[in-house]
N, C-alpha and C positions, 0 to 999 in steps of 0.2 A: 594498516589498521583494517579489523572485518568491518564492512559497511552491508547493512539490510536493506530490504528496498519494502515498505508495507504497502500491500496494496486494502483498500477499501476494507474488504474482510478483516485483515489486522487491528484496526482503529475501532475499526466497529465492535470484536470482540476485546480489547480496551475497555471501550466506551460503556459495553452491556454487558460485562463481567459475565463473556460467557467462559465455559469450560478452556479456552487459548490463552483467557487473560493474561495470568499467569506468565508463560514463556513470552509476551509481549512487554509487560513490565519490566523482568529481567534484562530485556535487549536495551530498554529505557535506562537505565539502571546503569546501564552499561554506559550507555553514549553519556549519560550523567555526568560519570567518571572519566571521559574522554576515552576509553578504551574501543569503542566502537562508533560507528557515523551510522546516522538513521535518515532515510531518501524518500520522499512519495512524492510523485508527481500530482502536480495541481490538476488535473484530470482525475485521477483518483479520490483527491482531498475534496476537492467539490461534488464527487457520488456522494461521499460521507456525508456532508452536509444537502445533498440534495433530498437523501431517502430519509433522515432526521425530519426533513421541512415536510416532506409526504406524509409521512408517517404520525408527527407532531405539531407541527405547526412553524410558524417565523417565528416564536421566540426560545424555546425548548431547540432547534435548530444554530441559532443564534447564542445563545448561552453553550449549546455544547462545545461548539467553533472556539468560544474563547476562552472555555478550559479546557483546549486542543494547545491552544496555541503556544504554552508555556511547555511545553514536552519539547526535548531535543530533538524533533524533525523539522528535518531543510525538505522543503517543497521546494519541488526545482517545475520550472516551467515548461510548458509543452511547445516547446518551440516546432519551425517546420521541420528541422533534420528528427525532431524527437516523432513527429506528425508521421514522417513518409516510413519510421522505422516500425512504428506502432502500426501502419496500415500493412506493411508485410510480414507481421508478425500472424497479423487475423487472416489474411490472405493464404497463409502458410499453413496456418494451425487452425484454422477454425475457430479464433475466440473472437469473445466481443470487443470490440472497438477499441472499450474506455479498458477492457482487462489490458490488452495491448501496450498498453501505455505505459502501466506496471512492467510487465516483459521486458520491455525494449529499456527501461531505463535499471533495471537489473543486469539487461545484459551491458550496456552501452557502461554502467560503471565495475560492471566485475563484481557484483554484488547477490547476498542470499534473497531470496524474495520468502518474504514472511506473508502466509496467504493459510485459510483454509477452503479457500473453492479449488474444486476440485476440476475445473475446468480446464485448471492451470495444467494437470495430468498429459493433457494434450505435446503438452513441449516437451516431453519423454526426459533425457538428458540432457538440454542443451543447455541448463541452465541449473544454478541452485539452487533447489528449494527447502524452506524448514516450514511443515505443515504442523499446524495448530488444530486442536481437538476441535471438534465441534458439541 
């Protein structure tokens, strides 16, 4: 089965129907159908909700989370082996921390990472990526 891995950027253009929506729904769509597995690590799931809560406040934050939460993604946890792999990932590549997390749990399941930061450019080949418009 292909499995995705969204990282923050994915959800968020979900969430704000930007121009990626689109190819994000369809991957939805998919896992729907059982045809595909969808992956974010709670490190990334809680950016989501943390820039919603900066950005809007605790309840607009909170109301988004919970029409997050009926979407076919498994949030898998940040455990340490997921911790130590996300820290050589930034080490490696020069990303941010919480990007890492996304990384390492794309690579760690064999999975496409659905992203439109462009940060992610840094990991050249090592992994696959399906980049969403901005």
């Amino acid at each position: 089965m292909k499995a995705y891995v969204f990282d923050a950027s994915a959800l968020f253009a979900f969430l704000q129907r930007k121009p990626g929506a689109p190819k994000v729904s369809d991957i939805l769509k998919e896992a729907v159908r059982g045809h595909t597995q969808v992956l974010m690590s709670a490190v990334n799931y809680g950016e989501v909700y943390g820039r919603i809560l900066r950005d809007h406040g605790a309840e607009r934050a909170l109301t988004s989370m919970l029409a997050v939460q009926p979407l076919p993604i498994e949030i898998l946890d940040a455990t340490p082996q997921r911790a130590f792999q996300a820290a050589d990932i930034k080490a490696k590549y020069k990303l941010y921390y919480v990007d890492s997390f996304a990384a390492a749990l794309a690579l760690e399941q064999k999975a496409t990472l659905v992203t439109s930061d462009s940060d992610f450019r840094k990991l050249g080949h090592s992994l696959a990526v399906l980049w969403l418009k901005v």
